[in-house]
N, C-alpha and C positions, 0 to 999 in steps of 0.2 A: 607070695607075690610081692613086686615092687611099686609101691603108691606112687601116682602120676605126678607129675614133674611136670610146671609150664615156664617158660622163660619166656622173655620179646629179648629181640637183642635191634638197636638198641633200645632201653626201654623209656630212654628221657631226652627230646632233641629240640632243639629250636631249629626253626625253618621260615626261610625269609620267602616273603608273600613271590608269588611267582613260580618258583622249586615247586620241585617233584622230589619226594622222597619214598621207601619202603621200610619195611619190619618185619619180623620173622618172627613167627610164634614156633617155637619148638617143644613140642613132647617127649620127655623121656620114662617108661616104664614097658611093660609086658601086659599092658590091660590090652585086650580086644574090643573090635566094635568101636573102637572111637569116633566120636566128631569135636570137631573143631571149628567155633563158630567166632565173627568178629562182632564186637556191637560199639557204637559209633557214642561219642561223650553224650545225645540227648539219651539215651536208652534202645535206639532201635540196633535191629538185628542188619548187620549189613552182609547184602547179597552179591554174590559172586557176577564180573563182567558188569561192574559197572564201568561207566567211562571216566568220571569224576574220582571215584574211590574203588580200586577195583580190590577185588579175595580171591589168591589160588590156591586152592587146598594140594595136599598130596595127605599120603597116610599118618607119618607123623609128623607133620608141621604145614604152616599156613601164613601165606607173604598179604601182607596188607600194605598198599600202594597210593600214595597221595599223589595226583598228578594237578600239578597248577596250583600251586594252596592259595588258597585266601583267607583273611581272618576267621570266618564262620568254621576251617574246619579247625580251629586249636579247642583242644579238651584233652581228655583223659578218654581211653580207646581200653577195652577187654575183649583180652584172646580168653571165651571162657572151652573146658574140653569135658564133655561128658565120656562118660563109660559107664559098665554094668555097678565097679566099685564106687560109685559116684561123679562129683565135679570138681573140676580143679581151673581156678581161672588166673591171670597175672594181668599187672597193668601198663597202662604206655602213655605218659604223661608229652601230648604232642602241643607247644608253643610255635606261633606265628605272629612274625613281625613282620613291620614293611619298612624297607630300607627305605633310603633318602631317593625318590623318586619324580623328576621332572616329566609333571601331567600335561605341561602347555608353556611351552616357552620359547616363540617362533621366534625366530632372526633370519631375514632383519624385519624389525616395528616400523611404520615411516610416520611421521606425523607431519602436519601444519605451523608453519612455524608462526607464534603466537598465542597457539591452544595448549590449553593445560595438560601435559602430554601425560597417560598411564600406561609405564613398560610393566606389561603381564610377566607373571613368572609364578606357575602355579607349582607350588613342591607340595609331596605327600609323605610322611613317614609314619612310623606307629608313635613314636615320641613325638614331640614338636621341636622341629629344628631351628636353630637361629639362625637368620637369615639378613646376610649384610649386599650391598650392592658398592661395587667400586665401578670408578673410572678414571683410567690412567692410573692405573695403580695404587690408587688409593681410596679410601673408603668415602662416598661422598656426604657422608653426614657431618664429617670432617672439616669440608668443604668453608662452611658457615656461609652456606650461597637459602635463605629463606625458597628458593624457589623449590628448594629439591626436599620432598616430603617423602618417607618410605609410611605407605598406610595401611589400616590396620590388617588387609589380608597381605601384607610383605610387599605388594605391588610398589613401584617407585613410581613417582609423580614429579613431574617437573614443570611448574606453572610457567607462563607466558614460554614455551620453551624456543630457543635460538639459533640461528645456522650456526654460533658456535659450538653450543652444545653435541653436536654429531657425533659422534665415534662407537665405540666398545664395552659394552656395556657390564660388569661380569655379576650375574648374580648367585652367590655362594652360600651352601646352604652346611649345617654345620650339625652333629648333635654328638654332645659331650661324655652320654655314658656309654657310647659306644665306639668312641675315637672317628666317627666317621665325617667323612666333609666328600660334599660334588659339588660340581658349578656347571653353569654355561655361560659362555658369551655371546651375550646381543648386540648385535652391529644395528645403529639408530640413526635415519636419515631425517633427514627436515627439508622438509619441502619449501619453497616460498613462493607464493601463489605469483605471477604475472604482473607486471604495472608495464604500460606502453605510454607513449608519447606521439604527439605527430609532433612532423617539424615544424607546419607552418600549416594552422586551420583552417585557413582560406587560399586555395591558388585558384588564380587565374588564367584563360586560356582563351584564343583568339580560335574561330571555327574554321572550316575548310582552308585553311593554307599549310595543309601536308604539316602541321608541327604534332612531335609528340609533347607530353608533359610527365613531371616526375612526383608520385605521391611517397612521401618518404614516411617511416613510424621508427622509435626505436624502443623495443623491450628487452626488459631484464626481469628474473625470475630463473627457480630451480624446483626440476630439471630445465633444462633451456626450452622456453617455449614455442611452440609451432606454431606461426602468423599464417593468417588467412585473410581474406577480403570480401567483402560485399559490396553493393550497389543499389543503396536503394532499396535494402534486404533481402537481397538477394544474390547468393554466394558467386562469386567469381572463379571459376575452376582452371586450375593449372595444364596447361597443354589443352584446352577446349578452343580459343579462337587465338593463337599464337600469333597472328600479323596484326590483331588489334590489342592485347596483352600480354606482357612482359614484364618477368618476377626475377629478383634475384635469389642467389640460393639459398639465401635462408626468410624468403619472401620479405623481408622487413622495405621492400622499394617493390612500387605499382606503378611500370610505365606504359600508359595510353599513348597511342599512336594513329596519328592521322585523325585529331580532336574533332570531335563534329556536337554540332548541336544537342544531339539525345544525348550527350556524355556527359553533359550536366547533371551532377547529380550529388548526392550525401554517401562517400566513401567511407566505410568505418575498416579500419584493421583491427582484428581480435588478435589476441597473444594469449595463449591455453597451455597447462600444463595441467600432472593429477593434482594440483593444491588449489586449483579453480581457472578464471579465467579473468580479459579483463580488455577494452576495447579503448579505441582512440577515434573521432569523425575528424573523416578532410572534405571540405564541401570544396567542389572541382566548379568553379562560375566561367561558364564561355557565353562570352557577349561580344556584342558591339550593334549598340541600338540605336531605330530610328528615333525620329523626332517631329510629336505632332505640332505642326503652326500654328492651325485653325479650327477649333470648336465654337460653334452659337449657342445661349438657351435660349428657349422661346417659350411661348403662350398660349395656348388653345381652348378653344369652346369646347363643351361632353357634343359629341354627334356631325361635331364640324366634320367637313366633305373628307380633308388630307392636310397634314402638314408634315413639311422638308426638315428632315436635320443633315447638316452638312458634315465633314469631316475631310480634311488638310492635312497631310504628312511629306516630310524628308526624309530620304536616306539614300542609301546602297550598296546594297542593290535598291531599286524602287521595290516598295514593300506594299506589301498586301494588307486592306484594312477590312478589320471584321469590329462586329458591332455585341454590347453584351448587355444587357440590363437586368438585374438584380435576381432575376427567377430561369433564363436564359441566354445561351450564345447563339447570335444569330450571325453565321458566315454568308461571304461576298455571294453574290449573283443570288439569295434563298427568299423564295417568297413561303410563308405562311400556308397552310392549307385552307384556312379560310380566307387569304389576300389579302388580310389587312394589312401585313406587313412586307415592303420591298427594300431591298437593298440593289442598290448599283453601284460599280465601279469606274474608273475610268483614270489609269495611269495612278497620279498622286491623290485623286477625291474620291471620295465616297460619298453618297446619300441615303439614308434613311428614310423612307415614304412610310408614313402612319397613314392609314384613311378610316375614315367613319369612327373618329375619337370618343373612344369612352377614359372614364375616370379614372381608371387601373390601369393607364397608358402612363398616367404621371409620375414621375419621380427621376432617376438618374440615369444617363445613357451613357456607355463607355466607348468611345471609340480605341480601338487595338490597331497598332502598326505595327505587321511584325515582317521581319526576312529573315535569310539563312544566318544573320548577324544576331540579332535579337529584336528587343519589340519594345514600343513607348504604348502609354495611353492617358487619355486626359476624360475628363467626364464633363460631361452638358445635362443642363437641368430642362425637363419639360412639366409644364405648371400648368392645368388642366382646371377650368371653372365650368363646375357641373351642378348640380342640383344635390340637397341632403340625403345621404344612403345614413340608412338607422341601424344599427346592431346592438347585439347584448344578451344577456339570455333572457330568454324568454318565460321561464319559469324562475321565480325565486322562493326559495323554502323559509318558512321561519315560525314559532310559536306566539303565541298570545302573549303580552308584554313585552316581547323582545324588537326591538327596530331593526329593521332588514332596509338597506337599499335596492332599489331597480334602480339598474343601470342602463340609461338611453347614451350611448354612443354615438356621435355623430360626426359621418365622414362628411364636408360640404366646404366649399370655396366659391365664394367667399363665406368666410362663416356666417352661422345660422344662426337664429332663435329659435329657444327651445320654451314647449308649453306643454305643461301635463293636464289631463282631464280626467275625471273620475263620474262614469254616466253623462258625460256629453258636460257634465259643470267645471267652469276652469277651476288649478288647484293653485293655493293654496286658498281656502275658504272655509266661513264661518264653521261650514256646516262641519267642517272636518279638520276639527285642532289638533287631531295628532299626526300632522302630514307636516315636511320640513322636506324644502328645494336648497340643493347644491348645486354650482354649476362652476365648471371648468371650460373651458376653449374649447375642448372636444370631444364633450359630455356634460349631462344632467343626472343627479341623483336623486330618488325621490325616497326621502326617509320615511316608513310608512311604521308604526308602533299600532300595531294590532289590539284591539280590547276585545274584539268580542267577532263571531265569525262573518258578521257582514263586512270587515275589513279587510276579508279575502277576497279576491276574486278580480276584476280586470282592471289596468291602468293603460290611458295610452296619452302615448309621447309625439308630438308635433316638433315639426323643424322646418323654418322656412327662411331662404335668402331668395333674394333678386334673380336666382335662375329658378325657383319652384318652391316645391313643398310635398313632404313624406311624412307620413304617420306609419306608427307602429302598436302592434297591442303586447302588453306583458300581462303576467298573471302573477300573484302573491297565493302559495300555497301554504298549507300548513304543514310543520316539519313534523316529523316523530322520531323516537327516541331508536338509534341502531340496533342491527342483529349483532350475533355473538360473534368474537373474533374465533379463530382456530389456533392452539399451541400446536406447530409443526416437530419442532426438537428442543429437548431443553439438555443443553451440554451445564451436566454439574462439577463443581470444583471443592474444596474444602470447606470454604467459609462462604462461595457466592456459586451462582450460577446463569448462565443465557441463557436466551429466552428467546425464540425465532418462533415469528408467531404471523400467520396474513389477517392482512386487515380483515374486518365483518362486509360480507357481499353487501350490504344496504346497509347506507350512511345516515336515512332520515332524510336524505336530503338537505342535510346542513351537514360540513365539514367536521369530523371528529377532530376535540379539542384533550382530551387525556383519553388512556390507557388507565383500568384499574386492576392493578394485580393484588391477588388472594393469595396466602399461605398456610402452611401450619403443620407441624409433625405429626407422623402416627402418636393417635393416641391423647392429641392438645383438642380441647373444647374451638379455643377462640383462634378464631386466622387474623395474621398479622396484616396488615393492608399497607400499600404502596402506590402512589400514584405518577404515572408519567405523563409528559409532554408527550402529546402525539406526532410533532415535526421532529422531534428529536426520535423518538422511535422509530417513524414512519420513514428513516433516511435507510435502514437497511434492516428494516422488520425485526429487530434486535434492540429487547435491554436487560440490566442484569440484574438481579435480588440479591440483596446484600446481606449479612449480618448472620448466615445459617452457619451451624453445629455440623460439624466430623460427622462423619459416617453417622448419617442419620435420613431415614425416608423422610421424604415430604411430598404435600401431593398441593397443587397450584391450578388457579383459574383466572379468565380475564374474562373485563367487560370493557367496553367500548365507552366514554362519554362525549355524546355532544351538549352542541347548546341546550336542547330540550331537558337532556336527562340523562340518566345513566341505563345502557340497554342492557340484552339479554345475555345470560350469563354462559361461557363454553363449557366444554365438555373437562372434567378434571384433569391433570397429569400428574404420574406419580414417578416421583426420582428419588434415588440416592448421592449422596453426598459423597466425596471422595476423604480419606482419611487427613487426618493431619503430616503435611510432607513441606520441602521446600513452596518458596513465594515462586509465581507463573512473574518473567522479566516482564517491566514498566514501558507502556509505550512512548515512544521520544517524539518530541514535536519542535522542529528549531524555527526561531524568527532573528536572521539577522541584526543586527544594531543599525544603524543608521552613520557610523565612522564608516561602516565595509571591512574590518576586522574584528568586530566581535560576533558572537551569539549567545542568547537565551534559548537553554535547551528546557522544555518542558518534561518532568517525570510524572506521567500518568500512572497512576499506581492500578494495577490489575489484583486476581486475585492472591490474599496474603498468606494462601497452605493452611488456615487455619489458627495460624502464630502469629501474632503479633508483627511486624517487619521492625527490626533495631535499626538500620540502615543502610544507606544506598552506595554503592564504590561506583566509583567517576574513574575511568581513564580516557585519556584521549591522546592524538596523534599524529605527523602528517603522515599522509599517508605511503609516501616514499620512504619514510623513516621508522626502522627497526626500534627506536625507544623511545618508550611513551613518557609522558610528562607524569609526574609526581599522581599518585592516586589521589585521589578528594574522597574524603567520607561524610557523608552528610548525614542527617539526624531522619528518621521516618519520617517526620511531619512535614519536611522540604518537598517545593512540588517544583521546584527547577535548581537549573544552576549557569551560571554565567560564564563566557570563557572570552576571557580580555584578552588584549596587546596578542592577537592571534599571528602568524606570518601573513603579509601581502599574494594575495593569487595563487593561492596554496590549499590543496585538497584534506581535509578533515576527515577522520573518523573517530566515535568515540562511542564508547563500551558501558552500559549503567548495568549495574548485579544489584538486583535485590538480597539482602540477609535476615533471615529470621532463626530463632532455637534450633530451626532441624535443616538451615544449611542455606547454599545460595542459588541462587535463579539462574536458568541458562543466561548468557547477556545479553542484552538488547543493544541495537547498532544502531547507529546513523551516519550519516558521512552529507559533507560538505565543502563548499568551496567558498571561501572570502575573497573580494574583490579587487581587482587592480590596484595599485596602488597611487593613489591620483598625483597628479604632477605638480598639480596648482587648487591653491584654498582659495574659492570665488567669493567675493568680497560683497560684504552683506549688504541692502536694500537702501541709499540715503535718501532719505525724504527730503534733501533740499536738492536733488537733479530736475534738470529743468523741466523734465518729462515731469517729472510728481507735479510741482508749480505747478504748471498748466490745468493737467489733472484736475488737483486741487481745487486750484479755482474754478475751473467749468464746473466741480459738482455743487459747490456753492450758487453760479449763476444759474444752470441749468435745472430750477426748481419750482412748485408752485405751476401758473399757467402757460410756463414753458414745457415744463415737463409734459402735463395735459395734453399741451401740443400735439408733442411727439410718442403718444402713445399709438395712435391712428398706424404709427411704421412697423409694430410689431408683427402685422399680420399680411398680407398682400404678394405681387412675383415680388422675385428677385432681379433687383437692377442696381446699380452702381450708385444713384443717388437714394433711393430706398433702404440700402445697404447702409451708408454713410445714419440715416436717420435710427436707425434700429441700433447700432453702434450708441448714438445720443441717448434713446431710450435706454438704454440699459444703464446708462449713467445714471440718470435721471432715479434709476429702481435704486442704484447704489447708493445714492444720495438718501433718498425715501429710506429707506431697512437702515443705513448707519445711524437716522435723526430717531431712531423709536428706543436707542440703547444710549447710554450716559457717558460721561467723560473719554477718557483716554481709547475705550473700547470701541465706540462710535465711529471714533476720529481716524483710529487702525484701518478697520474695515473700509471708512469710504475712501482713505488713501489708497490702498491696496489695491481695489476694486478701479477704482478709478484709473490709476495707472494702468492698468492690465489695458480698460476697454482704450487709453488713450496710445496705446502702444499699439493696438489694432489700426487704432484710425492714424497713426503714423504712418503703419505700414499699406494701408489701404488694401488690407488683406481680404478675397471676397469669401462669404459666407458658403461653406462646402458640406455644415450640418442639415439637420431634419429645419422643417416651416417651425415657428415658434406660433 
C-alpha cells in the first residue's frame, strides 16, 4: 500500500483584513476509512458550517474557508488525516494584515471661526502609516503658519482658525514597506457667527396721524444670517398682522404702520446662523406730551375731617389726570372701598379728597396727565402731624457679656422724646451701670450688657410730642448657640472642592457670624479646619475647600458660629477628589477706568487641576474685528490685567486660558463696551469763582450762635422759606465737620461743600428728598 500524502494548496498566504479566502487539503494514497479533520492555530478542532470559518469535506480532500478575516484569525491551521495506517497531517501558515483604512474622516468638518479647529481623520493599518496633511497642494507643516499643529493621534488642528482658512483639506496616509499610500479630502467650512447693528437706537414717532416708521438693523456673518424681530420679547411673525407689519426680504427693515401709542416699545432685531446668534435694541418713543401747571403741598392733622389736593394740566387733546402715590394708582372718578379716598375730574382739574387723615396718608402724590399723545406728571408733598407710632422688634436675642441694642423706632411729627424705663424706674440710672442711650432723629438705642439673668426680661420705650404719647414694651432674651447646618452637594475638583450647604433651621436667635468647616482624608487622625464669613457664604449657600490631594477620599462637616458659640455639628460627607487634569478657566470681572477707554479685568483664579498654574494667556479684541491684539502672558500670581488706549465706543471681548503641566483651561470670556468718545475736557473746579467766594465766606460767617440758629430748620413742612433755612443749616454742618480736620484738608471740604449747598440756594431748587 501507498502511505498518505497531505498537501494545502496554498499553504502560506497573506490576507488583508476584510478578504475572504479558502484552502484545500488534499489526500493522496489508497488507505480506507479516512477522515479529515481542520484545527484552528489556538488548538481546537474546527467544525463544519461554521459562518466565520467554515469545512467542506468530500472523501479525499477538505476546503477550509476564511470569510471576512480579521487579525484574530492569522496563525498556523492543520489539515490533520487519520486512517487505519495511522496520521498524516500538513500545515498552513495564514498571515493577516490591515491595509491603510479610513475609520472616520467625514467631509465636510465645519467649525467656528475663532475656535481651535480639530479636522478628524482616523486611519487604521496593521503597520503605522505616515500621515501628512496638505492644502493647496502643499503640505501644511510647510507652511510655518504656528497655528497649524498635526497632533499626536495625526488629527490636524488649526488654532484660532479663519474664514480664510476654508477649503480642501487632503489627508494622506502612506506606509513604506508596502508601497502603499490613500487619502481623502476634507472640504472645511468656517462659520462666522452674526454681529448686527441698528441704524439709529432711538427713533421717534408722533401717534395717530396715519404715519408709518422704519426700523432698520444691518448684519453680516456666515452662512448669511436670518433676522427676526421682537417687541418687548415677544417675537413678531411674518405674514401674521401684514397691514400693521412690514419686512423686507431679508427682514434686515421693520416697518410699522399707522404708529399708535401701544407701539412704544423696545424692538430688538436678532441675526442667527449655526455659529451662534446675536441681537441689536431700537427703542421706537411715540410722544407728544401734556403739561402739568398746577400742583399744591399741603399740611394736615392725624384724624382731620378731609383735605383737597388739587391738580392743573394742558394739552391736546384735553388729557385725563389720574393720581398715584407710592404703594398705588388711583384713576379718575375711583373712590376707595372704604371712602377715604375721592377723586374728581372736571375738563383740565382734578381733585384729590383725603378724609379722616391718618399718618400713612403722608408723603408724595403724583398727579398723571396723560392723552392719545402722551403724559406729564409732577408730584406734591402731603405732611401729616400725628402722634408717636413705635416700632422695632420686640424680642432681642443676646448672651451674658455681650451688648445687644433694642431698637425703639419712632415714627412721629413733630419729633418726639424718647424715654426708657426699666420696672417703671427712668433709665439711665444708678442702679443699672451697664445700660448706655443712643439716640438718633428717628430712634433710640438702649445698649443693655447683660451680667447675670435678671438683665433679661422687659424694657419699655416712651415717645411723646405736642400731638400725644406711645409706649411700647421689648423684651431682652437670652441667645443660644445654633443647630447644625446640612451639606446639600459637595461638587469635588483636583485640588478644591464646593460646598452648597443650607443654613441651620435655628440661629439662637442671634445672626450667624462664621461657618466652620471640618476635613480630613481617609485614614488622617486630625481634620484640617477652615473658617468662613457667613455673609460671604450665606450669598448663595456655597464655599470652596482649598488645598486637597488628587484622587483622594475625604469626608467633611459644618457647624454654624454665632455670637454665643459654636453649635451643633452636621451629618459627615464623604467625596472623592477628581485626578490631576488641566486648570477649570478663571472667572473675569471688569471695572472700567474712569478716561471711558480703559479696563481692569480682574483674574479669579478657580480650581488649579491639581498642578500648579504657570500662566494666564490674555487675548482680546473688537469685536467686529477677526484679529486679535498681541497675546499677553502673565505670571500665575497676577490677579488682573489692564487694557489701555482701547478704541472709542467700540465693543470688547477678551479670552483668559489658564496653563498648567497637563494643559490649558477652556477660555473664559467677557465682553465690553468703552465709552463715547467725549468732545470736550470740562475744566476743573476754580476756587476763586465768585460762587466759591460767596460760599466761602458764608461758611465762615455762618457759624457758632448762628448756626445754632438754624438748626430748629432741619426738621418741620416744607415751604419755601424753611427750605432756604435748611439750605443754611447744612452750611452751617459744612462749616462744623471741615473745623474738626486740619490744614489744607479742612479748607477742601468746607469749600466743596459749600459751594454745592450755595449752588442750590442760587438756584433756589426745592427740596424733592425724604424729611431730614
Amino acid at each position: 500500500s501507498v502511505s498518505l500524502q497531505v498537501n494545502i494548496v496554498p499553504n502560506k498566504v497573506e490576507v488583508p483584513v476584510g478578504e475572504s479566502k479558502f484552502f484545500l487539503c488534499q489526500v493522496t494514497g489508497d488507505a480506507k476509512s479516512k477522515e479529515i479533520f481542520w484545527f484552528a492555530p489556538n488548538g481546537d478542532k474546527l467544525t463544519t458550517n461554521q459562518q466565520h470559518i467554515s469545512v467542506v469535506r468530500s472523501d479525499d480532500s477538505s476546503t477550509l474557508t476564511i470569510y471576512n478575516a480579521n487579525i484574530d484569525d492569522a496563525g498556523i491551521y492543520k489539515c490533520v488525516v487519520s486512517s487505519e495506517e495511522g496520521e498524516e497531517e500538513a500545515t498552513l501558515n495564514v498571515k493577516i494584515f490591515q491595509k491603510l483604512t479610513f475609520q472616520h474622516a467625514p467631509s465636510p468638518q465645519e467649525f467656528k471661526e475663532g475656535d481651535d479647529a480639530v479636522i478628524i481623520c482616523d486611519i487604521v493599518s496593521s503597520l503605522p502609516p505616515t500621515i501628512m496633511w496638505k492644502h493647496m497642494g502643499r503640505d501644511v507643516v510647510l507652511k510655518k503658519d504656528v497655528r497649524f499643529v498635526v497632533l499626536s493621534n495625526n488629527y490636524l488642528q488649526i488654532r484660532g482658525i479663519k474664514k480664510s482658512d476654508e477649503g480642501i483639506y487632503r489627508c494622506e496616509g502612506r506606509i513604506l514597506a508596502r508601497g502603499e499610500v490613500d487619502f481623502r479630502d476634507i472640504r472645511i467650512i468656517v462659520n462666522v457667527p452674526p454681529t448686527v447693528r441698528s441704524r439709529q437706537g432711538t427713533v421717534n414717532a408722533t401717534a395717530n396721524l396715519s404715519q408709518s416708521v422704519k426700523l432698520v438693523c444691518d448684519a453680516d456673518g456666515f452662512p448669511e444670517p436670518f433676522i427676526s424681530w421682537t417687541k418687548d420679547g415677544e417675537p413678531i411673525e411674518r405674514g401674521e398682522d401684514e397691514e400693521k407689519y412690514g419686512f423686507s426680504y431679508d427682514g434686515s427693515e421693520l416697518t410699522i404702520h399707522r404708529v399708535e401709542k401701544n407701539d412704544e416699545a423696545e424692538y430688538v432685531c436678532i441675526a442667527e446662523n449655526k455659529a451662534g446668534e446675536h441681537d441689536a435694541t431700537v427703542h421706537l418713543k411715540v410722544f407728544a406730551k401734556p403739561q402739568i401747571t398746577f400742583v399744591e403741598n399741603k399740611t394736615a392733622m392725624e384724624l382731620e375731617e378731609q383735605i383737597i389736593l388739587t391738580c392743573e394740566a394742558s394739552g391736546d387733546p384735553i388729557p385725563s389726570i389720574t393720581w398715584r402715590t407710592s404703594s398705588r394708582n388711583i384713576s379718575s372718578e375711583e373712590k376707595t372701598l372704604d371712602g377715604r379716598i375721592e377723586v374728581r375730574s372736571h375738563a383740565r382739574v382734578s381733585s384729590l379728597t383725603l378724609k379722616d387723615i391718618q399718618y400713612t396718608d403722608a408723603g408724595e402724590y403724583t398727579c398723571i396727565a396723560s392723552n392719545t399723545i402722551g403724559q406729564d406728571s409732577q408730584v406734591m408733598y402731603l405732611e401729616v402731624q400725628y402722634a408717636p407710632k413705635l416700632q422695632g422688634p420686640v424680642a432681642v436675642y443676646t448672651w451674658e457679656g455681650n451688648p445687644a441694642n433694642i431698637t425703639c423706632e419712632v415714627f412721629a411729627y413733630p419729633s418726639a422724646d424718647i424715654s426708657w424705663f426699666r420696672d417703671g424706674q427712668l433709665l439711665p440710672s444708678s442702679n443699672y451701670s451697664n445700660i448706655r442711650i443712643y439716640k438718633t432723629p428717628a430712634a433710640s438705642f438702649l445698649e443693655v450688657t447683660p451680667y447675670s439673668e435678671n438683665d433679661f426680661g422687659n424694657y419699655n420705650c416712651t415717645a411723646a410730642n405736642r400731638i400725644g404719647q406711645e409706649s411700647s414694651e421689648f423684651i431682652l432674651v437670652q441667645a443660644d448657640t445654633p443647630s447644625a447646618p446640612s451639606i446639600e452637594k459637595v461638587e469635588p475638583y483636583s485640588s478644591t472642592a464646593q460646598i452648597r450647604f443650607d443654613e441651620p433651621e435655628a440661629t439662637g436667635g442671634v445672626p450667624i457670624l462664621w461657618y466652620k468647616a471640618e476635613w480630613r482624608a481617609t485614614g488622617e487622625e486630625n481634620w484640617h479646619t477652615k473658617i468662613y464669613d457667613a455673609k460671604e457664604a450665606n450669598t448663595e449657600g456655597i464655599f470652596t475647600v482649598i488645598g486637597l490631594k488628587p484622587e483622594t477620599m475625604y469626608a467633611i462637616r459644618l457647624m454654624a458660629i454665632n455670637g454665643k458659640g459654636t453649635g451643633e455639628i452636621s451629618s459627615l460627607s464623604d467625596f472623592k477628589t477628581q485626578p490631576v487634569r488641566e486648570p477649570s478657566a478663571p472667572k473675569l470681572e471688569g471695572h472700567m477706568g474712569g478716561d471711558g477707554n480703559s479696563i481692569k479685568v480682574n483674574l479669579i483664579k478657580q480650581d488649579d487641576g491639581g498642578s500648579p498654574i504657570r500662566h494666564y494667556l490674555i487675548k482680546y479684541r473688537v469685536k467686529q474685528s477677526s484679529d486679535w491684539k498681541p497675546e499677553i502672558r502673565l505670571p500665575s500670581g497676577s490677579d488682573h490685567v489692564m487694557l489701555k488706549s482701547l478704541d472709542w465706543n467700540a465693543e470688547y471681548e477678551v479670552t483668559v486660558i489658564a496653563e498648567n503641566q497637563q494643559g490649558k483651561s477652556k477660555p473664559a470670556r467677557y465682553a465690553f463696551r468703552t465709552s463715547a468718545q467725549p468732545t470736550t475736557i470740562p475744566g476743573s473746579f476754580s476756587f476763586s469763582t465768585p460762587l466759591f467766594q460767596l460760599s466761602f465766606s458764608a461758611s465762615y460767617i455762618l457759624k457758632g450762635p448762628v448756626c445754632r440758629m438754624y438748626a430748629p430748620s432741619m426738621v418741620g413742612p416744607i415751604n419755601p422759606s424753611r427750605q432756604l433755612l435748611r439750605w443754611l443749616s447744612l452750611l452751617c454742618m459744612a462749616f462744623e465737620f471741615g473745623s474738626s480736620k486740619q490744614g489744607t484738608e479742612a479748607s477742601g471740604e468746607i469749600h466743596q461743600f459749600g459751594s454745592l449747598v450755595f449752588l442750590h440756594l442760587s438756584l433756589m431748587v426745592p427740596c424733592q428728598g425724604p424729611r431730614w
